[in-house]
N, C-alpha and C positions, 0 to 999 in steps of 0.2 A: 622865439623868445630866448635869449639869451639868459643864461643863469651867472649871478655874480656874483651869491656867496653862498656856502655851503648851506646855511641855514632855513634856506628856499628849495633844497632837493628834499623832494618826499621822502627818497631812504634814508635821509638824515633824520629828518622830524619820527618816521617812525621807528626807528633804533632808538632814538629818545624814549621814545613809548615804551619802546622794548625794554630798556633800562630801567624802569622805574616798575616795571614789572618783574623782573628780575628781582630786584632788591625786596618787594612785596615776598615773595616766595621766598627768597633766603632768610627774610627774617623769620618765618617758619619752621626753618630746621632749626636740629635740635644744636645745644651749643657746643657739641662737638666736633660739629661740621665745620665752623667757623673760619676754620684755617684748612679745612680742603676742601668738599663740594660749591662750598656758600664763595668763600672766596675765588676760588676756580670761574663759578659761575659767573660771580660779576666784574671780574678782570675781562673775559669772553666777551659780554655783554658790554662792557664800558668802552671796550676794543674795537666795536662795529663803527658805531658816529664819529670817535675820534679821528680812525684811519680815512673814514670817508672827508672829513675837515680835515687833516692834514695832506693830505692828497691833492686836492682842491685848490687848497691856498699855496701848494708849492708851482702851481702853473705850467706847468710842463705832463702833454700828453699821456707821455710815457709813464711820470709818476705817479701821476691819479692810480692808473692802472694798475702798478703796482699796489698801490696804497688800499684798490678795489679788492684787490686778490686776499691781502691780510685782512682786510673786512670780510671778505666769503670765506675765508680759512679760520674766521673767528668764531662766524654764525654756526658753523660746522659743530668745532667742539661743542658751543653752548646748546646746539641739538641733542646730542649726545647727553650731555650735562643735566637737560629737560628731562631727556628718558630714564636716566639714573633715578632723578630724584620722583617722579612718578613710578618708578619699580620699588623703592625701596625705603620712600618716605610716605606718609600720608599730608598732603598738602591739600588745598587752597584749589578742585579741579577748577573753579571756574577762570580762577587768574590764571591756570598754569595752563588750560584752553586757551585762553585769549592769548598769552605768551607763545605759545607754539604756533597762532597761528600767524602772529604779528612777525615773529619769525622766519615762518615759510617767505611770507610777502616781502619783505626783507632781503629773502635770498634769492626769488624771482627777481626784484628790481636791480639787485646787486649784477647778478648774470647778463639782463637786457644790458646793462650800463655798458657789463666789461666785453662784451660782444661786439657794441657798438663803437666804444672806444678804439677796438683792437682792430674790426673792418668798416671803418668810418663809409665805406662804399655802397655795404651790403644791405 
């Protein structure tokens, strides 16, 4: 089955997820976060789907791949990001559970992707 538009790839639809979970938890903090943790967070987070659709729609191999890379260099930071704000905020654990793990899943399909992309053989 061929895929024809971003919209239809699973790691797309769930980085969406991811996103609206994100923003759930950032509205959380407290409002002096606002311009570093909170916003940090959901530039990261908003950075996953995007690169994956911009990627995609440029058609070319190579550039997906690339575009896959700054989506798993995204998921990254916002891991990081998760663990701050679970160290040093009191949040919301059951969203910020579901967030990390929606996240994990995310960064597993993100890696099969770029794997498969880069040895289309293997």
């Amino acid at each position: 089955m061929k895929i024809n538009d971003y919209k239809e790839l699973i790691v797309w639809q769930k980085s969406m997820q991811l996103v609206e979970l994100i923003y759930k938890l950032t509205n959380q903090l407290p409002k002096e976060e606002i311009y570093g943790l909170s916003s940090q967070a959901r530039r990261a987070a908003v950075s996953i789907p995007s690169n994956i659709a911009e990627g995609r729609r440029r058609g070319h191999r190579k550039e997906f791949i690339h575009f896959l890379l700054n989506s798993y260099g995204s998921g990254a930071e916002l891991e990081t990001q998760l663990e701050i704000m679970n160290r040093v905020h009191k949040l919301d654990k059951e969203v910020l559970t579901k967030a990390e793990g929606i996240l994990e899943e995310v960064m597993k399909m993100l890696n099969v992707m770029i794997n498969k992309l880069t040895n289309p053989t293997s």
